[in-house]
C-alpha positions as CSV (number, residue, x, y, z in Angstrom):
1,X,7.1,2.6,-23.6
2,X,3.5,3.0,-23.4
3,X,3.4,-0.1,-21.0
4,X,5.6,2.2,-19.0
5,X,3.4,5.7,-19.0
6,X,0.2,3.1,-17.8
7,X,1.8,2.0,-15.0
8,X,2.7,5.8,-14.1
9,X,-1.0,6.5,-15.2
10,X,-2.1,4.0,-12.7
11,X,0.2,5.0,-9.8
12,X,-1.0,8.5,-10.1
13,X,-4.8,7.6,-9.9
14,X,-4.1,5.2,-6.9
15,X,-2.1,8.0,-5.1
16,X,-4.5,10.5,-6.2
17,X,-7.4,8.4,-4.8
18,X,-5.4,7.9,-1.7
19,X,-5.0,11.5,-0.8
20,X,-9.0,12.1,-1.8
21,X,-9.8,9.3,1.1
22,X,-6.8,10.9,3.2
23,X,-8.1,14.1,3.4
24,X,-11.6,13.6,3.7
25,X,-10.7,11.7,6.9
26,X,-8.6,13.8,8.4
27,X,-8.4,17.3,6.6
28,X,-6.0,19.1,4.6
29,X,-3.2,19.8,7.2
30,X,-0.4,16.9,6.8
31,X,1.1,18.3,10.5
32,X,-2.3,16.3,11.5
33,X,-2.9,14.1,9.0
34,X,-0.6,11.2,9.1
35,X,-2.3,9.2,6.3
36,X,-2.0,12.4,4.2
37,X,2.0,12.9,5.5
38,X,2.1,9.2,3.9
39,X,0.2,10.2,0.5
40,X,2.0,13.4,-0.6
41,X,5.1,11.6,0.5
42,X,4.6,8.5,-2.2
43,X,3.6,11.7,-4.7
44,X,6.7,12.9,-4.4
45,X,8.3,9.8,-4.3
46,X,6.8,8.9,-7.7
47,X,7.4,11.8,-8.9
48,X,3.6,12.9,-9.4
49,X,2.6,16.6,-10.7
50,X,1.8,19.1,-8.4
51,X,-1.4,19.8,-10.1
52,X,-2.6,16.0,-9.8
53,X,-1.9,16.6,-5.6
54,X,-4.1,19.5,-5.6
55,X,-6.9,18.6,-7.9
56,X,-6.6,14.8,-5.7
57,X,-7.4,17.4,-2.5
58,X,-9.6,19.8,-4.0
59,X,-12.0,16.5,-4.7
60,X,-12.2,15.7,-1.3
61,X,-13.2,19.5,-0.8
62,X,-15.5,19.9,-3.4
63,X,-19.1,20.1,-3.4
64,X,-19.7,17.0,-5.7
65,X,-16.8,15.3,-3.9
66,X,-16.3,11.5,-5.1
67,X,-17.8,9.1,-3.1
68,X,-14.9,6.7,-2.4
69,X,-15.6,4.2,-0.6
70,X,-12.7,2.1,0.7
71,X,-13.4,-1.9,0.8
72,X,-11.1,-5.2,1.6
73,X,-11.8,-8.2,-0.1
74,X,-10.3,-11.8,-0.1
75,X,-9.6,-14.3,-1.4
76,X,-7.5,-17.4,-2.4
77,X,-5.6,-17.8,-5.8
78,X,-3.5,-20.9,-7.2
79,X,-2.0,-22.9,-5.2
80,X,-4.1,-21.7,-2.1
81,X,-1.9,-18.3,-1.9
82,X,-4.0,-15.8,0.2
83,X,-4.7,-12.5,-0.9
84,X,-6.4,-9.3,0.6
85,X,-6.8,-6.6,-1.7
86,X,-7.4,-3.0,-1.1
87,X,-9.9,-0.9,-2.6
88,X,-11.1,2.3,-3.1
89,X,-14.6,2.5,-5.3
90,X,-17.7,4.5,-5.7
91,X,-19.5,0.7,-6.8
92,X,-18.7,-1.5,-4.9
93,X,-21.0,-3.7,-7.3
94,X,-19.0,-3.0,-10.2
95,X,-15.7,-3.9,-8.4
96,X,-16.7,-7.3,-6.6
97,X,-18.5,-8.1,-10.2
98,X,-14.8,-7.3,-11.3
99,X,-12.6,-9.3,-8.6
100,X,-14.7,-12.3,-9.1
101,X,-14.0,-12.4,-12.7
102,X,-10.3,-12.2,-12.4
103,X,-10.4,-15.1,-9.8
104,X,-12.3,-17.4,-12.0
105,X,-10.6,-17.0,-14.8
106,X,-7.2,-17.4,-13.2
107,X,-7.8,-20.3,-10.4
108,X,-8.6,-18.5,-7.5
109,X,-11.7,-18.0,-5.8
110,X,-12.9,-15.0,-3.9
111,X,-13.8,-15.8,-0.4
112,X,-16.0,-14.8,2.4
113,X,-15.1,-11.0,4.8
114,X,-13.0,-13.1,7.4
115,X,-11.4,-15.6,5.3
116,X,-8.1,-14.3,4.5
117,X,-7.7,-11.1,7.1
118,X,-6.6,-13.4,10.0
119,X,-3.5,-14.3,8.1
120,X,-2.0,-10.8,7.9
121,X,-1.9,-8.3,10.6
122,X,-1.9,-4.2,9.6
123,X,1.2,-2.9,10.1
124,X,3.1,0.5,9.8
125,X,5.8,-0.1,7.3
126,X,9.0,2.2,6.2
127,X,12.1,2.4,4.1
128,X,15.1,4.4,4.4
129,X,17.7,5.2,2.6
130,X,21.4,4.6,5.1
131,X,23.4,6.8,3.0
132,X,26.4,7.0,5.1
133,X,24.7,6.2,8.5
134,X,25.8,3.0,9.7
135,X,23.6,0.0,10.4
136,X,23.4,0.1,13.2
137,X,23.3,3.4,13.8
138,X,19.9,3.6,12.0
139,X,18.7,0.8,13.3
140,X,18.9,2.3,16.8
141,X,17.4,5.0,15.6
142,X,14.3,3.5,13.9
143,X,14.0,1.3,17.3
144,X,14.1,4.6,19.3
145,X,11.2,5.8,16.8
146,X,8.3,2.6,17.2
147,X,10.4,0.2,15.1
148,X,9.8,-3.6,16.6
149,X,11.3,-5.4,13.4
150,X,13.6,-4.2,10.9
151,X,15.1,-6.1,7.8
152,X,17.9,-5.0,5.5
153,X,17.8,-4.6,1.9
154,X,21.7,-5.0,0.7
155,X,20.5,-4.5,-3.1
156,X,18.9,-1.2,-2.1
157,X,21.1,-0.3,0.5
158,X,18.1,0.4,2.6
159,X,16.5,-0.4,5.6
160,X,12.5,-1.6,6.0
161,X,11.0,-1.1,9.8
162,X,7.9,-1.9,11.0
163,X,5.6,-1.2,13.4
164,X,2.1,-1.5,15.2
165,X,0.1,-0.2,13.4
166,X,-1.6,2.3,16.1
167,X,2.2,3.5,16.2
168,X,2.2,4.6,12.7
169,X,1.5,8.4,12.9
170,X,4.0,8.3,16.1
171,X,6.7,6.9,14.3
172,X,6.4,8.8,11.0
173,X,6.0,12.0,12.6
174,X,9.1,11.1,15.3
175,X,11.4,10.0,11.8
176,X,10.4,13.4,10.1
177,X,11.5,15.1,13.4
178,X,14.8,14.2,13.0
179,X,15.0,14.8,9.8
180,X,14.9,10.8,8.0
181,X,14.1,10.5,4.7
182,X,11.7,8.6,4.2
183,X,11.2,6.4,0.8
184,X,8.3,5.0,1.8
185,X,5.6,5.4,4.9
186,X,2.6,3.2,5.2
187,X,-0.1,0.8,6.8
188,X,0.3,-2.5,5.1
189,X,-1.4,-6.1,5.3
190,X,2.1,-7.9,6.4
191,X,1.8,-11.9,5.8
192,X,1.5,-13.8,9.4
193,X,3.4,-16.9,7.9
194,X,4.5,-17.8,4.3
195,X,4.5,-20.0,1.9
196,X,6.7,-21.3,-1.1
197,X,5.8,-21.6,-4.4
198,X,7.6,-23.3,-7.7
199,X,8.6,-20.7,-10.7
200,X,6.0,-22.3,-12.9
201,X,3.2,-22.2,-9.6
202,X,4.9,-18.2,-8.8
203,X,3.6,-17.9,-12.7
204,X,0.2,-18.5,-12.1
205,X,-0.4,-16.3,-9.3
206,X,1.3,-13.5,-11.0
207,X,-1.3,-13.5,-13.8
208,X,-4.1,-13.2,-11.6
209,X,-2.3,-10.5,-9.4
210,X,-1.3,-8.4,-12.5
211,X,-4.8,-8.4,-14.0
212,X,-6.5,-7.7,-10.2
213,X,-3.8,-4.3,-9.7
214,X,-4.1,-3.7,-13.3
215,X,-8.2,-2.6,-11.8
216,X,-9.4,1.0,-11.7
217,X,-10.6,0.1,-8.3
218,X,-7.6,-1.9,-6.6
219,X,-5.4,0.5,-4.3
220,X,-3.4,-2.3,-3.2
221,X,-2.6,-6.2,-3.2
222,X,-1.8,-8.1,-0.8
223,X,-0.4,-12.1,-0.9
224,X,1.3,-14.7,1.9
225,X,4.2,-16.0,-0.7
226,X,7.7,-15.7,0.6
């Protein structure tokens, strides 16, 4: 149970911190913020308290305002798995002094700005929910919208589209026109090619990415496994 209420604890600060950056960037109007559209939509999707939302924005507004900055880093972990991790941190020295740690201790190594980021590409990603739309009725849909690649999701009964990702704020605002639910709306670092890995190898880099998102400072994480 109390395994349970940190991960919420932890999705609310990274969603929280999210919004903080969002706004800041682009203001408090989601009708012209798509990265804020995107925030409040994974609150609500995560079903995170109204007051967290609004004291997430009034931060950004304030006059001692955190000062978030948001930084990628890379690196490599067992097995030569490739990870780019997203964070958001007023010390950067803390959380590279951090990172580095959790590498070393679990077999990875924390490379160079460049090292890692040519393997992905940023990409707009979204689920759906069919419901009782057909297939291929939503795929022609989400194709209509900016979708260039969908996949289906038979367990989940959705469907996950992607796009460019300077089609993002196109795309989500052309789904929300017509009235798609969206279960998810968001830039992501999408693997370029993948690899395999054994159970026991899959093992190894799960400890090191548990203990890397388990980080104040990590927003997101990022790996090239299949």
């Amino acid at each position: 149970m109390f395994a349970r209420y940190d991960r919420m604890a932890k999705t609310f600060t990274r969603i929280g911190r999210e919004i903080t950056i969002a706004v800041k960037l682009g203001g408090t109007d989601p009708a012209g913020n798509p990265r804020l559209r995107a925030a409040l939509q994974e609150a609500r999707a995560n079903n995170m308290p109204k007051d967290r939302v609004e004291a997430a924005i009034q931060r950004a507004l304030g006059r001692n305002a955190e000062n978030l900055q948001e930084v990628l880093y890379e690196g490599y972990g067992p097995h030569g798995v490739a990870l780019l991790i997203e964070t958001a941190t007023d010390n950067p020295t803390r959380t590279v002094a951090n990172l580095r740690s959790y590498f070393n201790k679990y077999g990875g190594s924390l490379a160079q700005s460049g090292a890692v980021e040519f393997l992905f590409q940023r990409r707009g990603v979204f689920k759906v929910p069919l419901g009782t739309t057909s297939v291929e009725d939503m795929e022609l849909l989400l194709i209509d919208a900016g979708a260039d690649d969908i996949e289906f999701d038979a367990d989940e009964h959705t469907l996950v589209a992607y796009c460019a990702f300077e089609d993002f704020g196109r795309m989500q605002r052309t789904l929300e026109d017509q009235g798609v639910e969206l279960l998810l709306a968001q830039l992501q670092w999408v693997p370029l090619s993948t690899v395999s890995l054994t159970d026991e190898q899959m093992d190894d880099v799960a400890r090191l990415i548990e203990h890397i998102e388990g980080d104040d400072d990590v927003q997101h994480v990022y790996h090239n496994i299949i």
